[in-house]
Structures are given as structure tokens and as C-alpha cells.
N, C-alpha and C positions, 0 to 999 in steps of 0.2 A: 731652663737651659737644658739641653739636651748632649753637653759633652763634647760634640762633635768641633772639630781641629778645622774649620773653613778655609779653603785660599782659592778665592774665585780667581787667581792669576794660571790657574793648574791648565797644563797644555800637554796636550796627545807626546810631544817630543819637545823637550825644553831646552833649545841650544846652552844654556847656563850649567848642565848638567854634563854636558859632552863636554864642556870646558873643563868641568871641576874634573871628572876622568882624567883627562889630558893632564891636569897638576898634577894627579896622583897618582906617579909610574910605582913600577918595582910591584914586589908580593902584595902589599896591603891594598895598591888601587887596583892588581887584579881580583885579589877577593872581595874588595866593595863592589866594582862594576861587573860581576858572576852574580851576588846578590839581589843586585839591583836588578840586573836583567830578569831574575827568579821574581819581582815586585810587578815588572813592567809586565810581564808574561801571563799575569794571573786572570785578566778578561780585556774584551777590548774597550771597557769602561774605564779604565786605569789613564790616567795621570797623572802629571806631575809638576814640581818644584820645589828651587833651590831656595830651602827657607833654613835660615841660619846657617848658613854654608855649610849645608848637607843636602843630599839630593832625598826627594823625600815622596813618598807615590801616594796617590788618593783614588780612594772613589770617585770619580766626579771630581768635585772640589771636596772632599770630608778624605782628610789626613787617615792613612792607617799606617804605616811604614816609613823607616827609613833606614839609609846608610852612613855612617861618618869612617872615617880612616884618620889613625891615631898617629903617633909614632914607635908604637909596639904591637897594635892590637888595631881590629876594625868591628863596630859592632854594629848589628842590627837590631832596630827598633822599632819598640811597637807603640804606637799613641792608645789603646784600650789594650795592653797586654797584660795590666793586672788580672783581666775577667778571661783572659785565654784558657783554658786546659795545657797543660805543660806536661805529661807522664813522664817525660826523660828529666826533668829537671834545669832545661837549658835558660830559660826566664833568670835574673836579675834586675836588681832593684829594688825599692821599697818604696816609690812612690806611689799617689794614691791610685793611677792610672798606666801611667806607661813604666814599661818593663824594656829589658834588651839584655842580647845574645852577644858574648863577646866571642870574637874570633881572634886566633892570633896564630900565626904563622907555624910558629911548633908544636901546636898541640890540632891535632883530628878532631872534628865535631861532629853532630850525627849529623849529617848532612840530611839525612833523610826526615830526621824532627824537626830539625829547622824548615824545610819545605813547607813538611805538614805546617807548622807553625803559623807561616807566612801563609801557606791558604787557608787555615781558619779565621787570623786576623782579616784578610781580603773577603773570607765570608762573613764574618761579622759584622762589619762597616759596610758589605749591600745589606744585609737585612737594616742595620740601624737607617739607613739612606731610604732604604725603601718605605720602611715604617713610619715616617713622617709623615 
């Protein structure tokens, strides 16, 4: 087994995802859908879907990213974020693989680790994709 998060349902632009948006007004579904866009952004191999109602972007069909919106906090996640490089520290969790970045309304995050972040998990998942 090779790790990899499958969903051959993953589409260039997922009407189910522009809905879940739509739910989620106010600060926290502007900062999920800023994220997301930063997901969607990262090559034109990227897709996606709403899996466990959360909007969630892929290689291909191979999971690397996602966003959920709380009621205090919005965070973003990694499917391989255990094996990322983190120097700022922004990674939580303790599962055996996936990691996440919580966001919340009052407090400033380095916005610029988090990018980074999210383009090595996006470079990660093409090499693992490609490697096969």
C-alpha cells in the first residue's frame, strides 16, 4: 500500500464546494475559501472534492490538502503532513500521517509558512503520484 488518499470522483471545479462556501459566510468561510484558493492555485493538476464535508484538493485523484471551518477556528490540512518540514512550527497533531494548521480569527499566522507549507505538501503528492 502506498499511503495515497484516492477519490477518482476529484473534478477540475466541484459545484459541491462552491456550495459548501456559500454555507460558510462571515471571517471563518472567508479564511477557508483564501485557503482553498491557495490549494486550488498550486498547478493546473489540482482537484478536487467534498469529502467528509470539507472541501479537500488533490493531485489527480491522490488527496493532499484540505479545509474545514469550525465554529471558533478554521484549519488546514495535510493528508502526508507528518513527513513535511515545518521550521515555523505551524503543523499539529499527532497522527500517524496527517497534520493541520489551525487558523482562528484573532490570532495572525505566518501566512507565508503556511504557503510554503501547502506548496511542499502539493510538491510532495506529485512526486509520490509520479513515482508510481
Amino acid at each position: 500500500m502506498n499511503g495515497l488518499f484516492r477519490f477518482a470522483q476529484a473534478v477540475r471545479r466541484d459545484p459541491a464546494i462552491e456550495a459548501w462556501m456559500d454555507e460558510h459566510a462571515g471571517l471563518l468561510g472567508a479564511m477557508a475559501r483564501h485557503w482553498f484558493e491557495v490549494l486550488r492555485d498550486c498547478g493546473d493538476d489540482v482537484r478536487e472534492v467534498l469529502h467528509d464535508g470539507h472541501p479537500t484538493a488533490c493531485v489527480g485523484d491522490a488527496a493532499f490538502a484540505y479545509v474545514d471551518a469550525f465554529t471558533a477556528h478554521v484549519n488546514v490540512g495535510f493528508y502526508r503532513g507528518a513527513e513535511l518540514a515545518d521550521p515555523t512550527g505551524l503543523l499539529l497533531g499527532t497522527g500517524k500521517l496527517m497534520r493541520h494548521v489551525k487558523l482562528r480569527p484573532e490570532s495572525d499566522v505566518d501566512a507565508a509558512a503556511l504557503a510554503e507549507l501547502i506548496r511542499a505538501a502539493y510538491r510532495d503528492m506529485q512526486a509520490r503520484v509520479g513515482g508510481e
